[in-house]
C-alpha positions in Angstrom: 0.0 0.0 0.0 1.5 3.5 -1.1 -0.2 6.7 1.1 0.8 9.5 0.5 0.5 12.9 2.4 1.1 16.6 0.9 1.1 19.7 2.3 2.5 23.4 2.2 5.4 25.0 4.0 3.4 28.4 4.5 7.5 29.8 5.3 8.7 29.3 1.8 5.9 28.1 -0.2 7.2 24.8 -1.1 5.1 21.4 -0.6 6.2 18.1 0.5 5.1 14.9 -0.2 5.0 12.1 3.0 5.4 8.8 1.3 4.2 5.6 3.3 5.1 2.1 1.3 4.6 -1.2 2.2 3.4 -4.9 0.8 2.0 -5.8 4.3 -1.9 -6.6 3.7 -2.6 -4.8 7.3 -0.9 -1.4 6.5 -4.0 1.1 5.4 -6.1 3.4 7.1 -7.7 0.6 9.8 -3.7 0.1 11.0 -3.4 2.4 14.6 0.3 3.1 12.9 -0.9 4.4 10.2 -3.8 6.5 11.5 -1.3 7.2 14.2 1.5 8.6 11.7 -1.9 10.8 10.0 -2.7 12.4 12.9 0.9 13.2 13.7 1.6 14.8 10.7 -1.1 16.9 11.1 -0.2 18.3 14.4 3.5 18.5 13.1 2.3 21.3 10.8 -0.3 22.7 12.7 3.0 23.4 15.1 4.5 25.0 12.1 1.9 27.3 11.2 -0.3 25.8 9.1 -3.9 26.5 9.1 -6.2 23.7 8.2 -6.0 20.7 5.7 -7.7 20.3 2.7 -8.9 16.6 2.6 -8.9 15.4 -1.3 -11.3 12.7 -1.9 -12.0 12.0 1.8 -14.8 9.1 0.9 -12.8 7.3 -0.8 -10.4 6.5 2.2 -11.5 3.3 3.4 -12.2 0.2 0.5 -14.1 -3.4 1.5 -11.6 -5.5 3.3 -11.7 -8.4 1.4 -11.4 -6.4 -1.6 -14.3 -7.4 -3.7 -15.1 -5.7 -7.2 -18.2 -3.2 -7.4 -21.1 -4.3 -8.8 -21.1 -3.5 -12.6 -23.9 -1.5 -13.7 -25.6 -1.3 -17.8 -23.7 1.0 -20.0 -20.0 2.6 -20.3 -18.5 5.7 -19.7 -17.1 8.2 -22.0 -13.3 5.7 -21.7 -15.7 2.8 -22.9 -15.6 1.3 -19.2 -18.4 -0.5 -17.5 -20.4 1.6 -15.3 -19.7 0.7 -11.9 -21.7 1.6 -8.5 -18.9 2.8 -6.2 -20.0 0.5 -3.4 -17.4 -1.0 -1.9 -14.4 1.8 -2.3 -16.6 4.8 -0.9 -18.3 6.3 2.3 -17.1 3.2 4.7 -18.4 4.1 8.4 -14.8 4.4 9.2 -14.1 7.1 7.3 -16.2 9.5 10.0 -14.1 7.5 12.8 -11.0 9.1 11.2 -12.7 12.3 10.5 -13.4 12.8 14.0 -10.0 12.0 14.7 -8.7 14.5 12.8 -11.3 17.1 13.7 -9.9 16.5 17.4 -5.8 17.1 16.7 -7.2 20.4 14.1 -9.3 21.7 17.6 -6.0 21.6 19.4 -4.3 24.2 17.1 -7.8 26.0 16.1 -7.0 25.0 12.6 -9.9 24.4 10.0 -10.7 20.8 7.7 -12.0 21.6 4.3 -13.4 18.2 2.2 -13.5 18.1 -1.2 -15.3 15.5 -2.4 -18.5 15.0 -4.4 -22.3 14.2 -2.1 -25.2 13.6 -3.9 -27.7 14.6 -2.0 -27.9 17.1 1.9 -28.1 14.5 3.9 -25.2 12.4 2.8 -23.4 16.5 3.3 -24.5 16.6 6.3 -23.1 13.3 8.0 -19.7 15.4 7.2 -20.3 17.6 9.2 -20.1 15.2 12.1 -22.9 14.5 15.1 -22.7 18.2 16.8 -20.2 19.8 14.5 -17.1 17.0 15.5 -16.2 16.3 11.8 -15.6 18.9 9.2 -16.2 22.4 9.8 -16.5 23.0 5.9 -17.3 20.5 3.8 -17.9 21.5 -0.3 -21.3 22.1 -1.4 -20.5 20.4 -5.2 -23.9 19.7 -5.6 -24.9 24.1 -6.4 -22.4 23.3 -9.5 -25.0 20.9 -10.9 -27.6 23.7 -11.0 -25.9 24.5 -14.8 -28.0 27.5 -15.9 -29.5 30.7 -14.5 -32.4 29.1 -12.6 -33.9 31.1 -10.1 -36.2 28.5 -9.0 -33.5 25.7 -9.0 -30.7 28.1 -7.1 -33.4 28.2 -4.3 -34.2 24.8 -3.6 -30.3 24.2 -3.7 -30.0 26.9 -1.1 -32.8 25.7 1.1 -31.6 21.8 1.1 -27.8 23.3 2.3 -29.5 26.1 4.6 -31.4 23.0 6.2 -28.2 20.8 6.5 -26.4 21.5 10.6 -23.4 23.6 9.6 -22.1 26.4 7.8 -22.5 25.9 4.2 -19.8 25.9 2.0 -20.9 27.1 -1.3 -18.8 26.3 -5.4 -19.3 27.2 -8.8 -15.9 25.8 -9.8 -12.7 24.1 -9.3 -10.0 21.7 -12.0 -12.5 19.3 -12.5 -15.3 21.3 -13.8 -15.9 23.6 -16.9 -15.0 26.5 -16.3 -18.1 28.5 -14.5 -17.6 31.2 -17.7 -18.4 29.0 -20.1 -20.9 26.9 -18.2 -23.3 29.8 -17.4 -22.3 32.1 -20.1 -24.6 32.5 -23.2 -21.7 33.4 -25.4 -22.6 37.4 -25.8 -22.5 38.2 -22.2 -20.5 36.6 -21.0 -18.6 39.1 -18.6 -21.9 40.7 -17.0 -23.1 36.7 -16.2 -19.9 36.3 -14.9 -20.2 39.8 -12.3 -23.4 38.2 -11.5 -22.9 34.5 -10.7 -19.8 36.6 -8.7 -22.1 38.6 -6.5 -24.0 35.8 -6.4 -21.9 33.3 -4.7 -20.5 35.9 -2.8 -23.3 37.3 -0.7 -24.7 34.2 0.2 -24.8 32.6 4.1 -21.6 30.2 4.2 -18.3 30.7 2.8 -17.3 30.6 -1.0 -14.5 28.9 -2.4 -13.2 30.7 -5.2 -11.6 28.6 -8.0 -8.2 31.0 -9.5 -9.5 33.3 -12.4 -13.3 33.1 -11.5 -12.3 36.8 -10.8 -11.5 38.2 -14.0 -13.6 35.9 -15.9 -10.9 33.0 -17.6 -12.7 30.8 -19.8 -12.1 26.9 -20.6 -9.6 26.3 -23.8 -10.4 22.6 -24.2 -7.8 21.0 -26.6 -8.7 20.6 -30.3 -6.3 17.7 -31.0 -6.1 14.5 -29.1 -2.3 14.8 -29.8 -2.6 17.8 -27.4 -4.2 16.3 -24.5 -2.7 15.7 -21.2 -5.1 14.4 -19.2 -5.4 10.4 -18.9 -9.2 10.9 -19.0 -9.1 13.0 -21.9 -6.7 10.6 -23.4 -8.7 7.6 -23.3 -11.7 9.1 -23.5 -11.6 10.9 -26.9 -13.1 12.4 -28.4 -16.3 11.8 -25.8 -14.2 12.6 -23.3 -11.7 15.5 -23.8 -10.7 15.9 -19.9 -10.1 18.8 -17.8 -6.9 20.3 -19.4 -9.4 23.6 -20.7 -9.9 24.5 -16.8 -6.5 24.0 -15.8 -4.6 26.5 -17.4 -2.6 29.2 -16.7 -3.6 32.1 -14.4 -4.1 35.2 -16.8 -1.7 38.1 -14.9 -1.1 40.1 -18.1 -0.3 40.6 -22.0 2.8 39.7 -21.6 4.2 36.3 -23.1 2.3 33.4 -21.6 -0.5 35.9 -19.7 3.1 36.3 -17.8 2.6 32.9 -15.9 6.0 31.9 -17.3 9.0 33.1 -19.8 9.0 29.2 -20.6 6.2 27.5 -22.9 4.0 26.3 -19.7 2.2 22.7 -19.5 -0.9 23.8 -21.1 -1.4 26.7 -23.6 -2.4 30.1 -22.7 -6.2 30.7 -24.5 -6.1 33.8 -26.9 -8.6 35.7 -24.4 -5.6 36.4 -21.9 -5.3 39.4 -24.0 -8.1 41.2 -22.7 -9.4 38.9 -19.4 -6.1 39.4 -17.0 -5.1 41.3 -14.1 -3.5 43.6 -15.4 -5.8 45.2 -17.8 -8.6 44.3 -15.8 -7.8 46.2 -12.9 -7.6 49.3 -15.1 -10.8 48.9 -15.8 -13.7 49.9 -13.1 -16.2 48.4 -15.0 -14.5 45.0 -15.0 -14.9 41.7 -13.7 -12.3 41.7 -11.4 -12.9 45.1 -10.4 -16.6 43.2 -9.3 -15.3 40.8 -7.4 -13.5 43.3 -5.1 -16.0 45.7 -4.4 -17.9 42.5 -3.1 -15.1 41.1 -1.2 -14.7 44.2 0.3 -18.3 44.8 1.2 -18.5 41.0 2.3 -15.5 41.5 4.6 -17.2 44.8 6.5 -20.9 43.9 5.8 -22.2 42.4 9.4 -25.2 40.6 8.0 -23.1 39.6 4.8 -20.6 38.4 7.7 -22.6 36.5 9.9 -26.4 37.0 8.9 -29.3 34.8 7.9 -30.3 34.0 4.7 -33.6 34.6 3.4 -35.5 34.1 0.1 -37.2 36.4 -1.3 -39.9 36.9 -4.2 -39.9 33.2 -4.7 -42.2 32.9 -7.4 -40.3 35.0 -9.7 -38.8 32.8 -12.3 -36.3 35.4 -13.1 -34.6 37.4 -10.7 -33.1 35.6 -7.7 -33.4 37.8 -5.0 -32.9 37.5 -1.3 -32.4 39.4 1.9 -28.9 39.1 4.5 -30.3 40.2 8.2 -28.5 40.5 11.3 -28.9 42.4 14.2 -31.4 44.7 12.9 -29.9 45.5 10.2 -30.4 43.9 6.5 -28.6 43.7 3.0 -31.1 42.5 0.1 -29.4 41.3 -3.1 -31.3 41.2 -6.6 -29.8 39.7 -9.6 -31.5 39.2 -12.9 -31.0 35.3 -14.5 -32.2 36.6 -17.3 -31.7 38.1 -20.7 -34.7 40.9 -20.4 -35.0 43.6 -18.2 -36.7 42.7 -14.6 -38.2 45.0 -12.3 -39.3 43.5 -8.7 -41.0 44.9 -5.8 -40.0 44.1 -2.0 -42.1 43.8 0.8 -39.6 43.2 3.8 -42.3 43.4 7.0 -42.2 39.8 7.7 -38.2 40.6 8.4 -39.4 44.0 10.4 -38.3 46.4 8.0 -42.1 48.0 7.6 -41.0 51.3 5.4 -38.2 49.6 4.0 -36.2 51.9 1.5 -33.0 50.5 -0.5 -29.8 52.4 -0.9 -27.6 50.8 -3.3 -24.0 49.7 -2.4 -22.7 47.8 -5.5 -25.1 47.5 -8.8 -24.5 46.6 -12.3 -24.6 50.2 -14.7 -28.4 50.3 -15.4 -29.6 48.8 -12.0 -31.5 51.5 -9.7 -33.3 50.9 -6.5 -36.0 53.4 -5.4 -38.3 52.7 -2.5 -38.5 49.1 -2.4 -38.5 48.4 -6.3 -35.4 47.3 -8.5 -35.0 47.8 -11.9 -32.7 45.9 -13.3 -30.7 45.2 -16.6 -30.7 41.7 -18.4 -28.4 39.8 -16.0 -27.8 43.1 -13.7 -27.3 42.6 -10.1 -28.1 45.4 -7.5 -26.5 44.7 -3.3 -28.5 46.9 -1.4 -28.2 48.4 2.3 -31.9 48.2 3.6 -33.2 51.3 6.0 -36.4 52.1 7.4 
């Protein structure tokens, strides 16, 4: 058995790989030595400075004892394989044992576990989170990536389920194994305003987001043409079905300098021709950009009270086009409109139920035709208003 443990010197930025090998059938994850050597690690960089693990794949870290195949179900994939039901390699009972574990030397240091690993419904989220928060304190919500259009109605019933699970939610649009969110919600002549949207979107909500690199100024997927080209072993022996993840794992976009000036040398994967206009450079010239979106939110999300630390509540819910909803805390309230569509939307609020009886909206961050007066928005196709709520 070959485990393997990485992690990040935060002192000089370089990672380090823990290699474990043996042929002994008892060395895995039910062996105390190894758990043992796990959790020791762990502390070892939590000592060190280290804030918190991410845990890759985490379901996957116990397999059936004796080993036996999974059950085979009709079809193949895009490689041509058999389907399989993942039965006997995922979501053991003792992989919450060790989670615990864990959760217990990461209290000691204060330090934070992040899972990434795909759930396909709430509940199976929720057991991650441990009987009274004694797992994971944030495990990936990768089920608000399969909501793969501007849905209103489908964004809140994703909401609600993760709003409903017994921890603070943990919300994604993106990461190296999905198209990039740019392409997936784009329309292809809007691109840029769908991407300030989904931006302000994910943003605002209750729970943390986990930004995937170049979300923020709007990078796009540059899937490979050729099968010659590909570097992915999915993409590889899955073409031309299959063309892998190579398109969402390029380069990060700085400026228009050779190679979006990621490197002077020819990098692993091309640089797509839109680094001449979507980097950070040119982007942060622009006030009207995407990137230049992203950190007015951030800002306003790191000052904001009931963006900080507020309830989440929907609002408007029968309109099938702007997703709308309101960010209270304390008394006081931050409503966020965004229009999922390609017309012009107008909605109107009425915020008693939350106690704000005269409510009146004065606009932090909108999109360049959004206005708020009283309590109704207008609102550009795919325009976004954030809005401070008074009486």
């Amino acid at each position: 058995m070959l485990v393997v443990l990485w992690t990040l010197d935060p002192t000089t930025n370089q990672f380090y790989y823990h290699f474990f090998y043996a042929q002994q059938p008892d060395l895995n994850w039910r062996n105390p030595a190894v758990e043992k050597v796990m959790l020791d690690t762990t502390r070892w960089w939590y000592k060190r400075g280290v804030s918190g693990f991410r845990l890759d794949a985490v379901d996957t870290l116990f397999e059936d004892p004796a080993l036996h195949d999974d059950p085979v179900l009709p079809g193949t994939n895009k490689q041509g394989d058999p389907n399989m039901q993942n039965k006997n390699n995922t979501n053991f009972p003792e992989v919450h044992e060790v989670l615990q574990k864990l959760r217990k030397v990461a209290d000691e240091s204060e330090a934070v576990l992040i899972r990434e690993t795909w759930t396909s419904n709430v509940a199976e989220l929720d057991r991650y989170y441990g009987q009274g928060g004694n797992e994971l304190q944030m495990p990936m919500d990768f089920m608000f990536t399969t909501v793969n259009k501007l849905s209103p109605p489908e964004f809140r019933r994703q909401i609600a389920a993760v709003d409903g699970a017994h921890g603070w939610p943990v919300f994604v649009i993106g990461n190296h194994d999905i198209v990039r969110s740019y392409n997936r919600y784009g329309d292809g002549k809007n691109n840029d305003a769908i991407a300030k949207l989904m931006g302000a979107f994910y943003l605002t909500l209750r729970g943390t987001p986990i930004m995937y690199y170049g979300e923020e100024i709007g990078m796009e997927n540059d899937d490979p043409t050729r099968k010659e080209d590909v570097k992915d072993p999915i993409g590889r022996t899955g073409w031309p079905e299959e063309k892998g993840r190579d398109g969402e794992r390029t380069p990060m976009q700085w400026n228009t300098a050779l190679n979006a000036g990621f490197s002077k040398k020819d990098p692993w994967f091309p640089v797509p021709p839109s680094y001449q206009t979507h980097n950070v450079a040119t982007e942060s010239k622009d006030p009207n950009s995407v990137l230049n979106l992203y950190k007015k939110v951030l800002a306003l999300r790191h000052t904001d009270e009931a963006l900080l630390e507020g309830s989440y509540t929907a609002l408007n819910e029968e309109d099938p086009n702007v997703m709308s909803y309101l960010r209270s805390y304390k008394g006081k309230a931050v409503l966020v409109a965004l229009n999922m569509s390609a017309a012009p939307q107008k909605a109107t609020f009425s915020l008693s139920p939350q106690g704000f009886g005269q409510a009146s909206l004065k606009t932090l961050i909108a999109s360049p035709a959004a206005s708020a007066k009283g309590n109704e928005v207008a609102l550009e196709p795919f325009g976004l208003l954030i809005a401070e709520v008074g009486q």
